[in-house]
N, C-alpha and C positions, 0 to 999 in steps of 0.2 A: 196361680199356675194353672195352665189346663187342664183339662180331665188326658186329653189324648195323651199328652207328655207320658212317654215311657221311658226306663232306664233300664240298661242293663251293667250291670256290676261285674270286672274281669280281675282275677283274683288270680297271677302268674303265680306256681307254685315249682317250687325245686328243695326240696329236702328241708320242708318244713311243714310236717305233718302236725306239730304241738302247737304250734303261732296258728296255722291255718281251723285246729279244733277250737279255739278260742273267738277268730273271726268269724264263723259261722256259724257258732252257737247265739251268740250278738248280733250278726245282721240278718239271718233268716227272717226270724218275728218281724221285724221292719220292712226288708222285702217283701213278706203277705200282705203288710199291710198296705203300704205304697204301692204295689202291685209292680215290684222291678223283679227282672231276670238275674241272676246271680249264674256263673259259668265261672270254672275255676280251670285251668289248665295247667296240665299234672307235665312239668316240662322234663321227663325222664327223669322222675325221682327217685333214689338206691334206698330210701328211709320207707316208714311204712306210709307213706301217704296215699298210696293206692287204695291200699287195704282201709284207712283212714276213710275214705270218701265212701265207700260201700254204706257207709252208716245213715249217707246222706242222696241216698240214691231216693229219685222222684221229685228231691228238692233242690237239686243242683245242677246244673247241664257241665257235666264233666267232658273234658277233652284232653286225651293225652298224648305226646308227643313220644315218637316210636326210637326218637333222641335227640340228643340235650340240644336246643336251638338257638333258647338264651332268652332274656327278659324281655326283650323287643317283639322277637319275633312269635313268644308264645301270647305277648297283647294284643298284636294283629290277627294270630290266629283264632281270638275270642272275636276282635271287632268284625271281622269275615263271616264268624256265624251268626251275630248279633241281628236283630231286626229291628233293630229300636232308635228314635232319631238321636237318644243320645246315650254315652258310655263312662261308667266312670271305672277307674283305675285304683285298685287298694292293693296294698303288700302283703303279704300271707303270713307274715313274722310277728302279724300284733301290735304293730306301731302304730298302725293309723285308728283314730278315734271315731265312733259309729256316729257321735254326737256334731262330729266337725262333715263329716259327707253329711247328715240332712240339713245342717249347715247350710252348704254348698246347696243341693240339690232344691231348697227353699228358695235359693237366689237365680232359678233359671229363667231366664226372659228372652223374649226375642232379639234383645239387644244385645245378647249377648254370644260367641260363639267357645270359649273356654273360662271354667274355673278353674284354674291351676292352685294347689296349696301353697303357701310359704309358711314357714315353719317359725316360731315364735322362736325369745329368746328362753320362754320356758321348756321350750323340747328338748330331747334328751340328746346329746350330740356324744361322742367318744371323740374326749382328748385327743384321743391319736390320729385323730381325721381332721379335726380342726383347722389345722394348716393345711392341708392341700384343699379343704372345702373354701379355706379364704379365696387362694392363690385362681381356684377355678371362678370363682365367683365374680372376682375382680377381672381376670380374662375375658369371661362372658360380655359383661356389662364395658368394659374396650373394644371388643370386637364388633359386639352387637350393636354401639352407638345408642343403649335402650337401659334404660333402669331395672334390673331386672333384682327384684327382693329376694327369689330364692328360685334356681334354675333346673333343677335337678326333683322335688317333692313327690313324692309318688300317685300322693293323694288328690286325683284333679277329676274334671266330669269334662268333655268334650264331646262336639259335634259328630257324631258315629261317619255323615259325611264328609267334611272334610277332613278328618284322621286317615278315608279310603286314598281322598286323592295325596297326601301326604308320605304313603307306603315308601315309594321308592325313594324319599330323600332322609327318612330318621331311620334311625341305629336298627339294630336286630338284637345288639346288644345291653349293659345295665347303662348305656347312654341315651334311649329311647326318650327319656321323659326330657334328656337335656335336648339331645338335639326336635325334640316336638318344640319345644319352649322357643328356641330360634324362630325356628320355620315360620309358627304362628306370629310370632314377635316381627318377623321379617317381611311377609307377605302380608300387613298390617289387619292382620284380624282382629276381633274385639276380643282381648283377653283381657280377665280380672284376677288378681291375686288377692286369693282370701285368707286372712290367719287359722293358721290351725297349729295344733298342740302334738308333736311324735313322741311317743313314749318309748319306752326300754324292746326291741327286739324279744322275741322269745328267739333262742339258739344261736347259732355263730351265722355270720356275716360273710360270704363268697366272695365279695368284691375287694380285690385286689386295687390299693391306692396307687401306687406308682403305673399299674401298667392300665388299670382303669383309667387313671387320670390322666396321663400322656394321650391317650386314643382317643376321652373324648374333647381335650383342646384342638386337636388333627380335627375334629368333627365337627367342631366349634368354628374352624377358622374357614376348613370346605364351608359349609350352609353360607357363612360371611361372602364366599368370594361365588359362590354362586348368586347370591341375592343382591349383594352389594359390594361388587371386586373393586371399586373407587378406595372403599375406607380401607383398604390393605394394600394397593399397587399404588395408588397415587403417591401417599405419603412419601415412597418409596424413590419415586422420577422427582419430583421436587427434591428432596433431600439430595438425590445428586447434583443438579441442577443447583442447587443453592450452597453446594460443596465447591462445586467447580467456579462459582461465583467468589466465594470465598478466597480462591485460593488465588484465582487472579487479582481481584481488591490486594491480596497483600504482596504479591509478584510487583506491584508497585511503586512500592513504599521498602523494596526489603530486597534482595539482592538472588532470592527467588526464582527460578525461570523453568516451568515447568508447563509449556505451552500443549505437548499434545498430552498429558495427563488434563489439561483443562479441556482440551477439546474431548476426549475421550470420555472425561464424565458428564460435560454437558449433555453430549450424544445420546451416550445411555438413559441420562432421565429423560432427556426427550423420546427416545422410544420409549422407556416405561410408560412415560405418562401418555401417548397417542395410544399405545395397546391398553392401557386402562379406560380410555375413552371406550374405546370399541369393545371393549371386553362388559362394560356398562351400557353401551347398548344393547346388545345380546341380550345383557344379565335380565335388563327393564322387560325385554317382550317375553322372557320367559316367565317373569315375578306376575306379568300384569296377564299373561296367559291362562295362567295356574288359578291367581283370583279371581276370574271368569269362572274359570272350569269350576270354583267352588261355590260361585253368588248359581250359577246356574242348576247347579242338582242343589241347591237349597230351595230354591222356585220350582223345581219338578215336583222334589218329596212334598211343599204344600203343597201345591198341585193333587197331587195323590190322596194328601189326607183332605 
């Protein structure tokens, strides 16, 4: 790996002052020695996490939020201050392993633009999330047309550049990592999914399954129909079109006679699917826009160094 390569480590915190004393008693000594930045962003915490991080003033670039913004939006506001070409993402709760980011961090190359974690079958999951972690996962890997091992991980190291230009289209909220994982996924960047091991949380869990999980499928299906609105509209004008095909094959044969219902959904798939067309073109000079605008501040910042 180069000498130049720098990282900085963004550590969103919200009412986990006990998980976050643990994380940074463990990755400090590692940060000295690798020479990475560690910033923690204190996202309007009511626990003592403030008074927490006092302990660790000099060796932490603290940032706090004047209120609660939510996991997305307090990782941008680490990657905003960041100076470094690259950033990694860990959870304040103690789940993610010191040993799995240097991991990661050993594997950065130029060919590469994200390590994203997926999470073994050794990591610690709660039963009671199980099923909606299925349900999402299989959603994902439908909508996205992409194999995606584990969508949602916290624990990943990405490009500090293109995460800037990615701002306005991923979450503010605990869907950040999911909807990153699309985007990158969808604007064919080089992502790698690397095994890593999540252990037990220290404290309780914020994130709410049924209304977390509804918002981020809604978020899942937006990124799809912005990058690629064919694999959701099409489907959709064919299937009428091939309804209305149906229905006249058996108007045929059967005593049947439902002519302007056949005409009527031929119609509509056929608008669906001409507005699918067009909606795909759009989609492509926006997708192929974006990966410009990211191949190009990747050519600046060498440039620079």
């Amino acid at each position: 790996m180069p000498a130049t390569t720098k990282l900085t480590v963004i550590i969103p915190a919200y009412n986990d002052a006990d998980g976050l004393r643990k994380v940074l008693d463990a990755l400090l000594p590692e940060a000295r020695a690798h020479n990475w930045r560690v910033t923690v962003v204190n996202d309007f915490s009511t626990d003592h996490t403030a008074q927490m991080l006092q302990a660790y003033t000099g060796q932490v670039t603290v940032i706090t939020n004047h209120r609660n913004l939510g996991y997305g939006a307090s990782i941008k506001r680490g990657i905003l201050q960041a100076k470094t070409e690259w950033i990694a993402t860990m959870d304040a709760d103690g789940q993610h392993r010191l040993e799995d980011l240097l991991a990661m961090y050993g594997m950065l190359d130029e060919d590469v633009d994200a390590l994203l974690g997926s999470r073994t079958r050794d990591s610690h999951a709660p039963w009671a999330r199980r099923p909606g972690k299925w349900v999402l996962h299989h959603a994902a890997n439908f909508l996205a047309n992409h194999p995606i091992p584990d969508i949602n991980c916290g624990l990943r190291i990405m490009r500090r550049g293109i995460m800037l230009d990615l701002f306005n289209i991923t979450s503010d909220r605990f869907s950040f990592s999911t909807s990153t994982t699309i985007a990158l996924l969808q604007l064919g960047c080089r992502v790698r999914f690397v095994p890593v091991v999540v252990e037990q949380r220290v404290g309780k869990s914020t994130v709410r399954m049924l209304r977390d999980g509804l918002y981020t499928v809604m978020l899942i299906l937006r990124l799809v129909f912005l990058f690629h609105p064919l694999r959701v509209i099409l489907p959709v004008g064919l299937g009428l079109m091939a309804l209305a095909f149906a229905i006249f094959c058996l108007s045929l044969f059967t005593d049947i006679s439902a002519p302007m219902t056949i005409l009527l959904l031929f119609l509509s798939g056929l608008q669906i699917f001409l507005i699918a067309l067009v909606a795909d073109q759009n989609s492509s000079l926006r997708r192929d826009t974006l990966l410009q605008k990211i191949r190009m501040d990747q050519l600046e910042d060498k440039g620079q160094e």
